[in-house]
Structures are given as structure tokens and as C-alpha cells.
C-alpha positions as CSV (number, residue, x, y, z in Angstrom):
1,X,33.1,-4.4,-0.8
2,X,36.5,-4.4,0.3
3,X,38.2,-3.3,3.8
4,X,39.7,0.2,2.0
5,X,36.1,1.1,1.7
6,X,34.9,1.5,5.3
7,X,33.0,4.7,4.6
8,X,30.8,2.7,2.0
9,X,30.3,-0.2,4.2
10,X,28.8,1.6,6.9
11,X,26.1,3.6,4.3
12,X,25.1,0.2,3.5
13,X,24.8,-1.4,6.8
14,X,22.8,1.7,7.7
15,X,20.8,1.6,4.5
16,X,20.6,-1.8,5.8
17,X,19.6,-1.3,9.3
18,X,16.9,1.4,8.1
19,X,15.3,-0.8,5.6
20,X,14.8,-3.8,8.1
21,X,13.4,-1.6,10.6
22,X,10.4,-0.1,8.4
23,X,9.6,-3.6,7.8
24,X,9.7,-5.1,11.3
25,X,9.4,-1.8,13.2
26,X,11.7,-3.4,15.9
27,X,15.2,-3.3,16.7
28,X,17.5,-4.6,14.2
29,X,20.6,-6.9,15.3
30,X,23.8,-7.4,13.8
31,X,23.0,-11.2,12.0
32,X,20.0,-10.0,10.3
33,X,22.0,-6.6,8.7
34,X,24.3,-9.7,7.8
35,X,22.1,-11.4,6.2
36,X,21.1,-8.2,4.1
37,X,24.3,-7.4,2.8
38,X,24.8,-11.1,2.2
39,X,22.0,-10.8,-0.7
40,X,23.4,-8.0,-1.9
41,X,26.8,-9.6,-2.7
42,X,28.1,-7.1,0.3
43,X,31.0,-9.2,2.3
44,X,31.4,-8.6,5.6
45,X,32.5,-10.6,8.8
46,X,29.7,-10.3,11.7
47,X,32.5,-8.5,13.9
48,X,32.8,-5.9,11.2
49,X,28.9,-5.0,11.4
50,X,29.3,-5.0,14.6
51,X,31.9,-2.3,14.4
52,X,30.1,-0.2,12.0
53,X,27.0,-0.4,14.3
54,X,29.0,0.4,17.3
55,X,30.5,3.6,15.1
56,X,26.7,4.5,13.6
57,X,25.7,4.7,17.1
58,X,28.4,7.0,18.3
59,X,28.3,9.2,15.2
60,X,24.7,9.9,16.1
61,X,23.1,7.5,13.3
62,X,21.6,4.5,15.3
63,X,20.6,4.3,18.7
64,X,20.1,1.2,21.2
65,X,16.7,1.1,22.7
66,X,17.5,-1.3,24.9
67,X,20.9,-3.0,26.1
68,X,20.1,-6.1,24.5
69,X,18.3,-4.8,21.9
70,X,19.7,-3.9,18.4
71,X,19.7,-0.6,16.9
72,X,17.2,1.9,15.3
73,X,17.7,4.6,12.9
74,X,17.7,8.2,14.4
75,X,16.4,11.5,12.2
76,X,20.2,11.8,11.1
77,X,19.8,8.4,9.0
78,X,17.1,9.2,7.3
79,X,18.7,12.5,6.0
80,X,22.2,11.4,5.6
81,X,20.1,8.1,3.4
82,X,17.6,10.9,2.0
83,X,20.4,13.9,0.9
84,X,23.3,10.9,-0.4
85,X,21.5,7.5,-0.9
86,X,17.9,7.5,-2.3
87,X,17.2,9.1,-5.5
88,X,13.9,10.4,-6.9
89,X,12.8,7.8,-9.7
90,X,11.0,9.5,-13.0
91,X,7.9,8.0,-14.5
92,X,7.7,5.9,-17.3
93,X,5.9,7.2,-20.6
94,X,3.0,4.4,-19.9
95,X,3.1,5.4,-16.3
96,X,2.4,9.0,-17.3
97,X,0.2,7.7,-20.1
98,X,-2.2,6.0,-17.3
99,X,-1.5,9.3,-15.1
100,X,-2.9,11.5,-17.8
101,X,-5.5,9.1,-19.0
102,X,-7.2,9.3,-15.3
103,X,-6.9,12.9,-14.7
104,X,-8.1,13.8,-18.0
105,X,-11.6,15.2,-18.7
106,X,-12.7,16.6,-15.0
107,X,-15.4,19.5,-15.3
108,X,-13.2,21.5,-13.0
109,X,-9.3,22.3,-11.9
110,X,-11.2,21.4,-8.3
111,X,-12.0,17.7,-9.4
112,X,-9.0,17.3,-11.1
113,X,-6.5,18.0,-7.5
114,X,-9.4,16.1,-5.9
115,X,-8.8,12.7,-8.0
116,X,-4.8,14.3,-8.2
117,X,-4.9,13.3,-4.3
118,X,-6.6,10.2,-4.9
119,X,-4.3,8.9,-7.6
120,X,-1.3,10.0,-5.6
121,X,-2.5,8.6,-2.1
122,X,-3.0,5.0,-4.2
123,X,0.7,5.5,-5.9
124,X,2.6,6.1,-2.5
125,X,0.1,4.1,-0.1
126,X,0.6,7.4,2.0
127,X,-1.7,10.4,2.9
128,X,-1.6,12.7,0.0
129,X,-2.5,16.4,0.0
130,X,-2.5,18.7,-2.8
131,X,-2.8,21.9,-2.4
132,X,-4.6,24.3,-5.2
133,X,-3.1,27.1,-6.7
134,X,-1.9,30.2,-4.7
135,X,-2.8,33.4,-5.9
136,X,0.4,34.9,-3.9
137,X,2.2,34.5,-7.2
138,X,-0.6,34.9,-10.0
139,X,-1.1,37.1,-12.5
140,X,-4.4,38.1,-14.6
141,X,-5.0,35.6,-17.6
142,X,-8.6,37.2,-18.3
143,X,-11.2,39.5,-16.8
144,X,-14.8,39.1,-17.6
145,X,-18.0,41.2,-16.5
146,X,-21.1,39.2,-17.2
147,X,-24.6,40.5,-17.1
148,X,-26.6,38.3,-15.4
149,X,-29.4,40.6,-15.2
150,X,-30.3,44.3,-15.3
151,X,-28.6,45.2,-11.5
152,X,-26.9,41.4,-11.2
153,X,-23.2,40.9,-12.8
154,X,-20.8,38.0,-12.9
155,X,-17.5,38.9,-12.3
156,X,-15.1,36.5,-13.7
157,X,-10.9,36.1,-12.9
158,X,-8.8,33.8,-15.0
159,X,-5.5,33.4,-13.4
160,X,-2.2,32.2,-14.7
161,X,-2.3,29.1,-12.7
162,X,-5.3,28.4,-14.2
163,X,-7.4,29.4,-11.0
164,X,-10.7,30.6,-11.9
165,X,-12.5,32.5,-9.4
166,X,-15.8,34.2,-9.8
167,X,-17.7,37.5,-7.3
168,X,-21.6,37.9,-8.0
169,X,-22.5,42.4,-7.7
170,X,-25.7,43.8,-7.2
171,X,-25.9,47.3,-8.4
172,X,-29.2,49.8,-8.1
173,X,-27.7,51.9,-10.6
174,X,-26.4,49.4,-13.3
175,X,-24.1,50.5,-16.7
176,X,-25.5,49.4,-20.2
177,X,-24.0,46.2,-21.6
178,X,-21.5,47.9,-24.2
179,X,-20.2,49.9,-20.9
180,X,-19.8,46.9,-18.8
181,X,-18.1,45.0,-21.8
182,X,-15.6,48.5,-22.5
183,X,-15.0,48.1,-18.7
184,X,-13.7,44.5,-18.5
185,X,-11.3,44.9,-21.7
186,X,-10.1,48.5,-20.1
187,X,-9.1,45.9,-17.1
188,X,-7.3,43.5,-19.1
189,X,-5.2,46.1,-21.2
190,X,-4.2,47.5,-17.7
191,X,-4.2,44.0,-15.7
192,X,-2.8,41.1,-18.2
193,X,0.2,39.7,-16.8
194,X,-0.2,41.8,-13.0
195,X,-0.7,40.5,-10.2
196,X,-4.5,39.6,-9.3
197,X,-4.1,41.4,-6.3
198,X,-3.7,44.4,-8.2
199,X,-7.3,44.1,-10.0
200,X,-9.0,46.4,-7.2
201,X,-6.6,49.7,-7.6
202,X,-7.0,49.3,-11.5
203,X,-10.6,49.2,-11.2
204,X,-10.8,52.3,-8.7
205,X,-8.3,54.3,-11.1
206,X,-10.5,53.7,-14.3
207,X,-13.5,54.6,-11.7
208,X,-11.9,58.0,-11.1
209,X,-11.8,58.9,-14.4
210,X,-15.5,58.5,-15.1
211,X,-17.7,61.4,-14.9
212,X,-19.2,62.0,-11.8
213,X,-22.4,60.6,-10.5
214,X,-22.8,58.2,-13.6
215,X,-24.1,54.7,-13.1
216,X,-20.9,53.9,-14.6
217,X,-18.6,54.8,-11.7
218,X,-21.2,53.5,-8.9
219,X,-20.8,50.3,-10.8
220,X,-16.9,50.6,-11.0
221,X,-17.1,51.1,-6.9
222,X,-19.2,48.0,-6.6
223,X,-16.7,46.3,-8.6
224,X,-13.3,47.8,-7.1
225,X,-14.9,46.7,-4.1
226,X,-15.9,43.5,-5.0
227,X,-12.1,42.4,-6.3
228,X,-10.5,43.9,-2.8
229,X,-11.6,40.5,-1.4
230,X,-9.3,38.1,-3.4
231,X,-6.6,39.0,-1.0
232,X,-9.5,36.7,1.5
233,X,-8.5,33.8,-1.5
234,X,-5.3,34.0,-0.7
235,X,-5.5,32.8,3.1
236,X,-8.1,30.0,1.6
237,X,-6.6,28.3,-0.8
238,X,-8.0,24.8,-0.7
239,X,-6.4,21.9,0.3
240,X,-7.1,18.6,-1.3
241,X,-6.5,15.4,0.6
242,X,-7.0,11.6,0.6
243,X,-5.7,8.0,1.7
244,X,-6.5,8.7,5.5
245,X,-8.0,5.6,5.9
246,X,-5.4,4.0,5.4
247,X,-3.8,4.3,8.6
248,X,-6.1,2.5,10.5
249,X,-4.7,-0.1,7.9
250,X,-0.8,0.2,8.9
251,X,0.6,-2.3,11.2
252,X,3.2,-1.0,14.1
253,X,1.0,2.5,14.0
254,X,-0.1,3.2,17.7
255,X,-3.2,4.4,18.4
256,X,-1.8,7.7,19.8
257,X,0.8,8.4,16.5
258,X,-2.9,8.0,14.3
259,X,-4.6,10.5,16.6
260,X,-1.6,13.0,17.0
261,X,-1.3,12.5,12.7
262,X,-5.0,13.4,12.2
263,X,-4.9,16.3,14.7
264,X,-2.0,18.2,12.3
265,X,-3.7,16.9,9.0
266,X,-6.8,19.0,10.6
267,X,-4.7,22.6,10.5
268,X,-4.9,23.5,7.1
269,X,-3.5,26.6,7.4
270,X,-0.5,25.2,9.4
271,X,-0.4,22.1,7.1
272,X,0.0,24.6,3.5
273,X,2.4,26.3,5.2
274,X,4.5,23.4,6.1
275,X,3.7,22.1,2.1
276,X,4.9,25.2,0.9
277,X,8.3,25.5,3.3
278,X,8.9,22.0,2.6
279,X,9.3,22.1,-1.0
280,X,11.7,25.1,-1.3
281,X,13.6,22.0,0.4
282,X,14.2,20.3,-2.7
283,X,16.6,22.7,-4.5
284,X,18.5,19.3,-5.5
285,X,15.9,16.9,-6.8
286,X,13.0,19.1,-6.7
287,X,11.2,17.3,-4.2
288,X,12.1,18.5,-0.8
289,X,11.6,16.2,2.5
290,X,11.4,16.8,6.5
291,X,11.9,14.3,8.9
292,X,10.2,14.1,12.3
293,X,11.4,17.3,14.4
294,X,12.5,19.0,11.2
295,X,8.6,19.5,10.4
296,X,9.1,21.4,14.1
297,X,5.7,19.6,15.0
298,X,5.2,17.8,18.0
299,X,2.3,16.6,16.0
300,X,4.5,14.9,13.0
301,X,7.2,14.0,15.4
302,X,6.8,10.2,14.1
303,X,5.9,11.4,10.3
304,X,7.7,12.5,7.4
305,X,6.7,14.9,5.0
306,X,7.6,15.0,1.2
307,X,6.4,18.0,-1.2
308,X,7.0,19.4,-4.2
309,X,6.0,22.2,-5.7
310,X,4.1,22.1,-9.5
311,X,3.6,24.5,-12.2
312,X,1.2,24.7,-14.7
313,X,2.5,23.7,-18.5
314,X,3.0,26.4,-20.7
315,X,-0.4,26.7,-23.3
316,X,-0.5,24.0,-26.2
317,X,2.8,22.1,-25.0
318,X,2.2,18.9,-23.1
319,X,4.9,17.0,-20.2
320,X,3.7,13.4,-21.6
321,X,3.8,13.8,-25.4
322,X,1.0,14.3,-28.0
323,X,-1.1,15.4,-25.2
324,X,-3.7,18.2,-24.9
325,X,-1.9,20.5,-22.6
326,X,-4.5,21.2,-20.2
327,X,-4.8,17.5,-19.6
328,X,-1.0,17.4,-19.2
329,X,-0.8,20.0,-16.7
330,X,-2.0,17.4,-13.6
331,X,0.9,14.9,-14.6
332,X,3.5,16.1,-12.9
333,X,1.8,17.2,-9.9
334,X,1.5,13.5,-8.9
335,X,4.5,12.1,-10.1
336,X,6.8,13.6,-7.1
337,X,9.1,15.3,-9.8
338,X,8.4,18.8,-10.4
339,X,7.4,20.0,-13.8
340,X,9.4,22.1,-15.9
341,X,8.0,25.7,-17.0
342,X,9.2,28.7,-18.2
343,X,7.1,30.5,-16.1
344,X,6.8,31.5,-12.4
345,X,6.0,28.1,-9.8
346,X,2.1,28.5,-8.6
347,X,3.5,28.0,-4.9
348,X,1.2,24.8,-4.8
349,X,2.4,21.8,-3.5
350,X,1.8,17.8,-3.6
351,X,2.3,15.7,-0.4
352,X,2.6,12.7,1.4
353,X,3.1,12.6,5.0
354,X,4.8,9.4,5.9
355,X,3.5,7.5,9.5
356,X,5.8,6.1,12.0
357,X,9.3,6.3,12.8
358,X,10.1,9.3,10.1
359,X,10.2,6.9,7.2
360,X,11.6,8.6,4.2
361,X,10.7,8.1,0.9
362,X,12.8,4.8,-0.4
């Protein structure tokens, strides 16, 4: 580093002064940023550090806690380090080999976010949430009416995401089997590739042109009727969470920063939302990041949030090689680097909130 690069010098003697702070959690003095750039072959006299501290602190980067004390990063650091300095870091083939491996064969898309929170909560040694898929973007894969008895039916929705969700109808006046069956494929010429939201007024359009008072059209009521409450799946999508005890684990974490932490992870609703806003973030990287106040919190006012969105991989082609594709579809969820798809994003979203101080992702 030489004197016609000021600008540089000071990103690393702020990098500097940021990385020696999350691992003291104290002040941070001019010697040991020194002593720092020393061992990165960064030379620098201990007036010049000085300077550049004195200049981070007036450009709104550091701040002095105390007169004596040295300097702290501010919410400005983080993002300047964040947007310019730290990169996101793609996965290895073994490490999305092992990802793959351990997500691979759950019963249900429900287990597999579950241990998707797990794995990703042990990866980051962070709180992870994952949230499931949204219907607000899906579209009908596959309808199904199944008779369960003669006045019980199964009604089954196959999304695009890969969301199944299933309604249970009792009916006094129930259609024969054949009708039930020419009913579900009427849906999914109509419905393939709509909205799932949509289901209901396709249902009650087909209903009208039944004849009248036929079993048939009291059963297509039961069922329009039935598929007007996805739009309730919507506002309860699930959200999948883990690595909480960890922070009774994390030194320099006040008793009051774990309490206000679990009271936010406790909104779900508030927390998808923020998920959701904090991803469309990342147009850069992919993976988008807030910082203390910019989660606009008081809760997460010492916590950083990282998210990114995933999507689900295209039928038969796999992210991580000579893979079954829908044990591929998990990988990327968890490695904090969004998939790529041809198709529409599920609007779900990974996570890590970060404890104390508005520690970015290094």
C-alpha cells in the first residue's frame, strides 16, 4: 500500500477495525488496527491510522464511545464493507455433494425446509429461518379429486413450487366417480399454468354449466367453495426456523439484545415480510442484507438480516450435477446463493439473522 492510495488504506483500516471489533466486541485502538494491517503486508505508520480513524469518524464510519476509548463501526461500515468489500462465496461440488446428500430423501417438502434450517443454522452458526413456498406467485401443477368415500372427497393442489396442499368435502348429494374424475381433468385443462388462486372461479364456471339441481353441481359448490380458502394459505405460509439456542451460547450478547431478538423472531408474519423485502435487496449478488435500523425494527436494532430468495429447479435438471432434481431443488436454498431457474422465484426466502452490533456476513 502506498501513500497515492489513501482511499484504499482507509477500507482496510475499516475492514480492519470492523473485524477486530466482532471479535472483542470492544473498542478498537489504533496499535491493534496496526498490528492487522501489519499481517496483511499493509504498511502504514501509527500516525497514519490514526488519521484515517480520525477521517472514518468524521465521514460517519467509526464512532468514539468514549474519549479514551478507540473506535466502533457504525451501520454505514457495515454497508459500505457489505455493498464494496465482502463478496458472496459459492459452494464447492463436495460442499453441495454433502448439502444434497443430507437433504435428500425427506417424506415431505415440510421436513426437507425443516432440516434446510437445520443444516443452514449449523453452516452460519446463526439463527436460520426458511420460509416455505408462497402461493402469491404459484400456478396449478395438478388438480386431483379423490373419493374417499361415497359423500367424503380429497381434494388435492400440486403447485409449481412444489407446494402440495390438500381440502377434505363432505357432500349429501355426491357425483359418481367417472364425474368426479371428468371434473378434476375439466380443472386442469382450464387451470394448468394459472394462478392457484384462480382454482375457485374455474370451478364455479364449470358449475354453471351443469344442469340444474344435479348432484354434480352441488358437489361443484362444495368444491368452488372449498378452494376459495387457499387465499387463507397465502397469509400462512410456514416458517421454518432453527439455531436459537445458540445465543444463549454467544459471548458479548446481553441479556436484553437475546430477549428483544426472540421477541421479533416470535412475529412470523412481520418476520416473512421482512424475509421477503430483504431479498429483493440483493439485485447484485442475489443475497440481499439489512443492517440494524435498516430492518426498521427496534427489535433487530443490534441484528442483521441476510435473505435470499430460492426457486425450485426446473423438472429432471439438477444445480449439483448427476442429481435427481427434486433432491437438488433444497441445495441452493441453503447455500446463500440463489438458484438459477427459468421460471418465476417462489417468493420464499432463507435467512440468518446476525446478533449484536449489526454484524454482516464476512
Amino acid at each position: 500500500m502506498t501513500k497515492r492510495d489513501p482511499r484504499e488504506r482507509r477500507v482496510q483500516v475499516l475492514h480492519a477495525v470492523v473485524e477486530r471489533y466482532l471479535a472483542t466486541r470492544q473498542p478498537v485502538g489504533s496499535a491493534a488496527v496496526a498490528r492487522s494491517l501489519s499481517a496483511h503486508a499493509v504498511k502504514a505508520s501509527p500516525a497514519t491510522i490514526r488519521n484515517d480513524m480520525a477521517e472514518l469518524e468524521d465521514a460517519g464510519y467509526l464512532e468514539q464511545p468514549h474519549t479514551s476509548a478507540g473506535r466502533v463501526p457504525t451501520v454505514r461500515a457495515y454497508r459500505l464493507l457489505v455493498d464494496h468489500v465482502v463478496s458472496v462465496m459459492p459452494l464447492s461440488p463436495p460442499q453441495r455433494a454433502a448439502i444434497v446428500s443430507f437433504l435428500g430423501g425427506q417424506p415431505s417438502m415440510e421436513d426437507t425446509l425443516r432440516m434446510a434450517a437445520r443444516l443452514l443454522a449449523r453452516i452460519t452458526g446463526q439463527i436460520a429461518m426458511v420460509s416455505s413456498p408462497s402461493f402469491t406467485h404459484a400456478t396449478l401443477r395438478r388438480f386431483e379429486i379423490v373419493p374417499l368415500s361415497s359423500s367424503v372427497f380429497l381434494l388435492i393442489i400440486i403447485t409449481s413450487t412444489g407446494r402440495v396442499e390438500q381440502r377434505t368435502i363432505v357432500t349429501a348429494q355426491a357425483p359418481t366417480a367417472q364425474e368426479a374424475a371428468n371434473l378434476s381433468e375439466r380443472v386442469n385443462a382450464l387451470g394448468q399454468g394459472r394462478p392457484v388462486s384462480h382454482l375457485a372461479d374455474i370451478v364455479t364456471s364449470l358449475r354453471h354449466q351443469q344442469p340444474d339441481d344435479t348432484a354434480l353441481q352441488s358437489f361443484s359448490a362444495s368444491v368452488a367453495s372449498a378452494l376459495s380458502g387457499l387465499d387463507d394459505a397465502v397469509r400462512s405460509d410456514s416458517l421454518y426456523m432453527a439455531g436459537t439456542a445458540r445465543l444463549t451460547k454467544s459471548s458479548g450478547v446481553t441479556r436484553e439484545e437475546i430477549s428483544s431478538l426472540l421477541d421479533a423472531l416470535e412475529e412470523q408474519v412481520v418476520m416473512m415480510r421482512l424475509l421477503s423485502s430483504v431479498s429483493r435487496l440483493g439485485t447484485r449478488t442475489g443475497v440481499g442484507v439489512a443492517i440494524g435500523e435498516e430492518t426498521h425494527l427496534r427489535s433487530l436494532m443490534h441484528s442483521s438480516v441476510v435473505s435470499s430468495a430460492y426457486t425450485a429447479a426446473p423438472e429432471g435438471w439438477s444445480q449439483a450435477g448427476d442429481v435427481p432434481a427434486d433432491a437438488a431443488s433444497p441445495v441452493d436454498r441453503d447455500s446463500a446463493v440463489p438458484a438459477s431457474d427459468a421460471g418465476d422465484p417462489t417468493d420464499s426466502e432463507l435467512c440468518a439473522p446476525h446478533h449484536r452490533a449489526n454484524a454482516p456476513t464476512a
